[in-house]
C-alpha positions as CSV (number, residue, x, y, z in Angstrom):
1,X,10.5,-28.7,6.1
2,X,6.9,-27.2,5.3
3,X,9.5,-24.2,2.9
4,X,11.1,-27.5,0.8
5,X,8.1,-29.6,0.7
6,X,5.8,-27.0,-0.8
7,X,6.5,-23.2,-1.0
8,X,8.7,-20.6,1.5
9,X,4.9,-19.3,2.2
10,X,3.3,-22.1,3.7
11,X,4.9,-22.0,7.2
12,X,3.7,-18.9,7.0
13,X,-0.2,-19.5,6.7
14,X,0.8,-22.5,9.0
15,X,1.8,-20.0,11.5
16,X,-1.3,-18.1,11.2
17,X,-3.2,-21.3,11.5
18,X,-1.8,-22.2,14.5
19,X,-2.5,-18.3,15.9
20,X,-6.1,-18.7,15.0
21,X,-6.4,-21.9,16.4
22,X,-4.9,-20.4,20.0
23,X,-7.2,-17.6,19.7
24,X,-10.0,-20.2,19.3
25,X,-9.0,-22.5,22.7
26,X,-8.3,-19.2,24.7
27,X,-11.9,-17.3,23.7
28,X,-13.6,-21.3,24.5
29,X,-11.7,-22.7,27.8
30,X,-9.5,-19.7,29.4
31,X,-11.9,-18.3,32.1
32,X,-10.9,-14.5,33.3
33,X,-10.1,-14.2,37.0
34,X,-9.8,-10.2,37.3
35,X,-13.2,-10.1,38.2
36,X,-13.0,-12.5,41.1
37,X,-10.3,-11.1,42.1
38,X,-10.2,-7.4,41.7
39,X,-12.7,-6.3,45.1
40,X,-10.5,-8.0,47.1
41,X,-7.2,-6.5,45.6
42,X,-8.8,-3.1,46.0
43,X,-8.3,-3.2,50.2
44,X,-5.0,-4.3,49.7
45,X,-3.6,-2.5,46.8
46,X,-2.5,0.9,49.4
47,X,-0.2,-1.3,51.6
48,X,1.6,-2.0,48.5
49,X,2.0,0.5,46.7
50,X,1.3,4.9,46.7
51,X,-2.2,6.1,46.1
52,X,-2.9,5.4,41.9
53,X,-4.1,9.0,41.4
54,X,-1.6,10.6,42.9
55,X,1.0,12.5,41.1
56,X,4.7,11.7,40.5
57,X,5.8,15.1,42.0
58,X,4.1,14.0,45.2
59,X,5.4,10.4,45.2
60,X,9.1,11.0,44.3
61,X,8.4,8.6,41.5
62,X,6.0,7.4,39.1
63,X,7.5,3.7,39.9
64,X,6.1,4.3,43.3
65,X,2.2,4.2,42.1
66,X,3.3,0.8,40.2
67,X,5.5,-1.3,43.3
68,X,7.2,-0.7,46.2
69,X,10.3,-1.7,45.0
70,X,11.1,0.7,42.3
71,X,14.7,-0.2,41.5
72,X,14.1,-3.9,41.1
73,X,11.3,-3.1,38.6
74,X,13.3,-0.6,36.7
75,X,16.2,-3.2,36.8
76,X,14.0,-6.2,35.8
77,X,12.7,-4.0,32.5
78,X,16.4,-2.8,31.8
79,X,17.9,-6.6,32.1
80,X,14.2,-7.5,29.9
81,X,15.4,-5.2,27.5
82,X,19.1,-6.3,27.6
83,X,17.8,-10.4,27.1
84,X,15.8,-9.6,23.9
85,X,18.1,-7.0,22.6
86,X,21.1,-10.2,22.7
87,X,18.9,-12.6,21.4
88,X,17.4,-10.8,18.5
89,X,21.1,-9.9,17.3
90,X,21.3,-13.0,16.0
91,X,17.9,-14.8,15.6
92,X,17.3,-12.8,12.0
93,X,20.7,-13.6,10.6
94,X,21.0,-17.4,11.7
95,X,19.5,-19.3,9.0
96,X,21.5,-17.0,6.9
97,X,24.8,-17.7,8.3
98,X,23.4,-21.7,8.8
99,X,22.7,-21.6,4.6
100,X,25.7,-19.3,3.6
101,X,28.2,-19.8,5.8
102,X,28.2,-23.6,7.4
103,X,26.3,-24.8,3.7
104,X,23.4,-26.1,6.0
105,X,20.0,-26.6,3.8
106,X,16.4,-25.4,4.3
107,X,15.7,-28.5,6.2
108,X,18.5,-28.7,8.1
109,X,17.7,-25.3,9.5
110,X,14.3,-26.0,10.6
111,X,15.5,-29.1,12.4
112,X,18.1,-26.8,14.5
113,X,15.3,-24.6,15.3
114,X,13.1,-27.6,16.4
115,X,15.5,-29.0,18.5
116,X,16.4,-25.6,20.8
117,X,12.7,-25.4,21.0
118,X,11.9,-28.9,21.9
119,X,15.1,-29.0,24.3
120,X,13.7,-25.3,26.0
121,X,10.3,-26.9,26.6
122,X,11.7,-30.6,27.9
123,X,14.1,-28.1,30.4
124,X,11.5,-25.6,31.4
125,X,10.3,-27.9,34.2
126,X,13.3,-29.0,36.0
127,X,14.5,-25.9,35.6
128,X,12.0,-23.8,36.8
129,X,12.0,-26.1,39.9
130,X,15.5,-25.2,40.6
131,X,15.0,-21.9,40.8
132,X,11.9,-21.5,43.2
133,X,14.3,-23.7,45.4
134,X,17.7,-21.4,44.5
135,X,16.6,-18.4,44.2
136,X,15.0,-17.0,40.3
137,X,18.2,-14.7,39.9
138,X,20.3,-17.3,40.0
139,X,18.7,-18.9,37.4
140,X,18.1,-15.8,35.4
141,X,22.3,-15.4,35.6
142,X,22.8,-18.9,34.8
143,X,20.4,-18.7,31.3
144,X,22.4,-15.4,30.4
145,X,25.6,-16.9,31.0
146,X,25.2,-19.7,28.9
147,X,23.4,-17.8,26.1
148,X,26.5,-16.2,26.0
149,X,28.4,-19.2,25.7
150,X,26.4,-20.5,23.2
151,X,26.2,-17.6,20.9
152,X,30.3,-17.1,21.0
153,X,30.3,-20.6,20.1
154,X,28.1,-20.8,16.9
155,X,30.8,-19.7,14.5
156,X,33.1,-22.0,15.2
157,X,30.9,-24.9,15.3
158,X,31.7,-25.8,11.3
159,X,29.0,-28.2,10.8
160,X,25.3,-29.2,11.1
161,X,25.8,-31.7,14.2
162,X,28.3,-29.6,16.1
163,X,25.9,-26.3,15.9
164,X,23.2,-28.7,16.9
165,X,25.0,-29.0,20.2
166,X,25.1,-25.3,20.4
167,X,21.6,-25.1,19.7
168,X,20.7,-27.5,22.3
169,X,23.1,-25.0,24.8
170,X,21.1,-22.2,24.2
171,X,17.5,-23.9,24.4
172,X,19.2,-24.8,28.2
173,X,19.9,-21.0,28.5
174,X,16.5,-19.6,27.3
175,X,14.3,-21.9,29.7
176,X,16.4,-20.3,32.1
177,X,16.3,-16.6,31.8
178,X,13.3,-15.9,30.0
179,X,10.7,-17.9,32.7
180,X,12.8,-16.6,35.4
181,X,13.1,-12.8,34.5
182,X,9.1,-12.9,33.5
183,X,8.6,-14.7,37.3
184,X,10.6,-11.9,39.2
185,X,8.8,-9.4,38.0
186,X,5.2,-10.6,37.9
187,X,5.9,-10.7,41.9
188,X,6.2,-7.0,41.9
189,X,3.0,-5.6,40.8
190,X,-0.1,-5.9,42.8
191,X,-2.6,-8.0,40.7
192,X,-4.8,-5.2,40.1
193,X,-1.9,-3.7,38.2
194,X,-0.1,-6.6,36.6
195,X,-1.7,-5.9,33.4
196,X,0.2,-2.6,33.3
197,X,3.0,-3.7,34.9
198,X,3.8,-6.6,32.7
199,X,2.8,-3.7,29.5
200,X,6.0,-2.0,30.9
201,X,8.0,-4.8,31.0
202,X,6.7,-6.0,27.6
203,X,7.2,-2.9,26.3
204,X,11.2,-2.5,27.2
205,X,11.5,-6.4,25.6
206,X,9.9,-5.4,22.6
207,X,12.3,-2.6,22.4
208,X,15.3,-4.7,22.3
209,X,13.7,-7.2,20.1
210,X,13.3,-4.0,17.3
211,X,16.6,-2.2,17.7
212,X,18.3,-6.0,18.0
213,X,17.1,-7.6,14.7
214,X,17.6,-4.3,12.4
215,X,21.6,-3.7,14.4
216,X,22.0,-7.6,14.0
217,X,20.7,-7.6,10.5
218,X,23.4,-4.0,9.7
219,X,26.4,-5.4,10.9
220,X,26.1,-8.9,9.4
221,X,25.7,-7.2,6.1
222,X,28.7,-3.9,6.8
223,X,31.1,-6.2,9.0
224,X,31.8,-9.8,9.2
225,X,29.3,-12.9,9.6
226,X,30.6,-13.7,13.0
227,X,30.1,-10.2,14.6
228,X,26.4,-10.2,15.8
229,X,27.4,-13.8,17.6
230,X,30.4,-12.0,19.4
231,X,27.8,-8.6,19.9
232,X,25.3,-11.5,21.5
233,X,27.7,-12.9,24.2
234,X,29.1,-9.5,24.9
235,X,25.7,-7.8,25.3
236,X,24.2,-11.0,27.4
237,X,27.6,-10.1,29.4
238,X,26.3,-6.7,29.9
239,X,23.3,-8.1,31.1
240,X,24.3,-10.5,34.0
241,X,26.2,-7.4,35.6
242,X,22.9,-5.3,35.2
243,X,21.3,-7.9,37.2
244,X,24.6,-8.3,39.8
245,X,24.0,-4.8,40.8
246,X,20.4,-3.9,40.2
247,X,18.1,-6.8,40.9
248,X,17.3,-8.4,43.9
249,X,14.3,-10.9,44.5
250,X,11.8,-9.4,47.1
251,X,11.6,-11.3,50.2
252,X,6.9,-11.1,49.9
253,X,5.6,-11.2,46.6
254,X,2.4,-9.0,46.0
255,X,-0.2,-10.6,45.0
């Protein structure tokens, strides 16, 4: 809306705006807790996990000096990887096919956006509350699967109110995997080495959201319109069975 009403650069200092403006409340009301927390977390940390200076010849694995549950952590950053890597596919190219293929405007665009976000933050509560009472990986599976659903079904949508639907599906299926994923792993790092722990994990998403965007962006251009939307479901596919035989949630959280 901000693109038709004044220029395609606006949202863009409006963005930066709104970044400064987070920075701002974060520096004035977010108080730091590693400091209160981090003596205590020092007697704890060896029952956790191996000794932090050790070496990985001597531990077997360097995923031992991080968590004492190795596989799920490698799994949780692989299925991580997998959930941005889907979603980034076709995030760059879905305005495009919106405009181009479907004959959707500027405005109409935006409004589709809007709408997955405002229906990802209205079901991030309930949701959320579901899965501490059914178990995150359930949840996680659930978000994937209907991502997948959702993505298969944006080229034959047709029209602005029937991929509105779709939208509204796959804001469901984001504030299910993405909270859930981010709270089975932040239960497997000690505190004192969340920070790193969740650089990991960060790290293997922002992988996926790289390599994603630019295959997404190649075969929209070489191939057909509709084949990052079919890559999408397929890859989000990949990912549930990842999790099926990888992930498990830990029956103590570390904290």
């Amino acid at each position: 809306m901000l693109a038709v009403a004044f220029t395609e650069a606006v949202p863009f200092f409006f963005c930066g705006g709104l970044a400064f403006l987070s920075m701002i409340l974060v520096a004035s009301i977010v108080q730091e807790t590693f400091k209160t927390t981090v003596n205590v977390e020092k007697s704890q940390v060896q029952k956790y996990t191996a000794k932090p200076n050790s070496t990985p010849s001597a531990n077997g694995n360097f995923l031992l000096t991080m968590t004492p549950y190795p596989r799920i952590f490698l799994g949780l950053c692989i299925a991580g990887l997998i959930v941005s890597f889907s979603s980034s596919l076709i995030q760059p190219v879905l305005s495009v096919f919106a405009q181009e293929e479907l004959g959707i405007s500027k405005t109409g665009v935006g409004v589709l956006f809007s709408v997955m976000g405002a229906i990802t933050l209205i079901t991030a509560l309930p949701i959320g509350t579901v899965a501490d009472r059914t178990g995150r990986k359930l949840t996680f599976i659930f978000g994937m699967i209907v991502a997948a659903i959702s993505a298969v079904l944006i080229p034959f949508s047709g029209s602005f109110w029937p991929l509105l639907l779709v939208m509204m599906l796959r804001g469901v299926g984001r504030s299910a995997s993405n909270p859930s994923i981010t709270a089975m792993f932040s239960g497997l790092v000690p505190i004192s080495r969340r920070g790193k722990g969740m650089g990991i994990f960060n790290g293997f998403r922002n992988v996926g959201l790289v390599l994603g965007s630019t295959i997404g962006g190649f075969i929209y251009e070489v191939a057909f319109s509709e084949l990052p939307f079919i890559a999408c479901a397929f890859v989000s596919l990949v990912g549930v069975v990842i999790a099926l035989l990888t992930v498990s949630e830990p029956k103590t959280e570390l904290q």
